[in-house]
C-alpha positions as CSV (number, residue, x, y, z in Angstrom):
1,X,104.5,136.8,33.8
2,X,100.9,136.3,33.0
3,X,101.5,135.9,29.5
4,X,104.1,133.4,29.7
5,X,101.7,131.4,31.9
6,X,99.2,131.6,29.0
7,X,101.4,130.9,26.1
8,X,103.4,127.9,27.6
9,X,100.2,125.5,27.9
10,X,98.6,126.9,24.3
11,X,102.2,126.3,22.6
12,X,102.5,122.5,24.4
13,X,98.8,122.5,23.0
14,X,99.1,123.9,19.8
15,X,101.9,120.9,19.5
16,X,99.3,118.4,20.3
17,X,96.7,118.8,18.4
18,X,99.0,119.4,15.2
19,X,100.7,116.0,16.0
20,X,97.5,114.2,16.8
21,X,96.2,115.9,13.1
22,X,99.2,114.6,11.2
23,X,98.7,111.1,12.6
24,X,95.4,111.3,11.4
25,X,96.5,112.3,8.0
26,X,98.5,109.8,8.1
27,X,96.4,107.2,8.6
28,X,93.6,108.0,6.1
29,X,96.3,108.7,3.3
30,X,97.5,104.8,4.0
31,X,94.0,103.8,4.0
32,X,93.0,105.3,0.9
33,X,96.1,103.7,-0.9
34,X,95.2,100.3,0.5
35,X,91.8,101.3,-0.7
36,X,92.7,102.0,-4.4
37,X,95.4,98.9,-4.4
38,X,92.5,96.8,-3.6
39,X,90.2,98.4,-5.6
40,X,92.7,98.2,-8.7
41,X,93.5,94.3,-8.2
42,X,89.8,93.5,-7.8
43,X,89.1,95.4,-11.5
44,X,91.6,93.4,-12.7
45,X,92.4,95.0,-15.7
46,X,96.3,96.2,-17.2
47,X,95.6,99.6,-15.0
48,X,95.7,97.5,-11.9
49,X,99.5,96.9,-11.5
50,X,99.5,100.9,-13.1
51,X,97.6,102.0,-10.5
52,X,99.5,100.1,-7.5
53,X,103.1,101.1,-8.9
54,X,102.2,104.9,-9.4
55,X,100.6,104.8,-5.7
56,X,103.9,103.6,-4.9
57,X,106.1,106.0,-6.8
58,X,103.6,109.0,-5.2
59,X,104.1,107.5,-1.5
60,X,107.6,107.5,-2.3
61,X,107.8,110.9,-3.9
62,X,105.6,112.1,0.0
63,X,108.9,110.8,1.7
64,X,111.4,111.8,-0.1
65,X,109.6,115.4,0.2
66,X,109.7,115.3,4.2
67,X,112.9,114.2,4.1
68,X,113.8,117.5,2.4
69,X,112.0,119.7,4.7
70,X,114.4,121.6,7.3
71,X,113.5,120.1,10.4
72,X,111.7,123.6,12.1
73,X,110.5,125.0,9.0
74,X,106.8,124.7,9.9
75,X,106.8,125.9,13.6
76,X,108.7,129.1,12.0
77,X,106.8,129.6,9.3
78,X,103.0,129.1,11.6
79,X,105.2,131.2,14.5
80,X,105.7,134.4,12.5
């Protein structure tokens, strides 16, 4: 019993800090895009429309990728 009222809270836990980390992720990866797209635009250059479509085609790639995942791969895979 004693274990069960340790694990429970750590697992609920555990889940919370990996969701808070992903959002953060998340948020510096769009960031740095909108970075580089601006940086690209203001150098003005041919590369700039390069740069912006293959930061487009990689964000795309990211998706498609997650949408492959099985949907409890990575709590089995951290679990075991």
């Amino acid at each position: 019993a004693f274990g069960l009222v340790v694990a429970v809270p750590m697992l609920v836990t555990y889940h919370a800090l990996r969701n808070h980390a992903e959002s953060i992720m998340r948020e510096v990866e769009e960031r740095a895009l909108a970075f580089i797209s601006a940086a690209s635009s203001r150098a003005g250059g041919q590369r700039g429309g390069e740069a912006a479509g293959e930061a487009r085609s990689r964000e795309e790639a990211a998706g498609r990728w997650e949408e492959s995942m099985p949907a409890g791969s990575e709590e089995t895979s951290l679990a075991d």
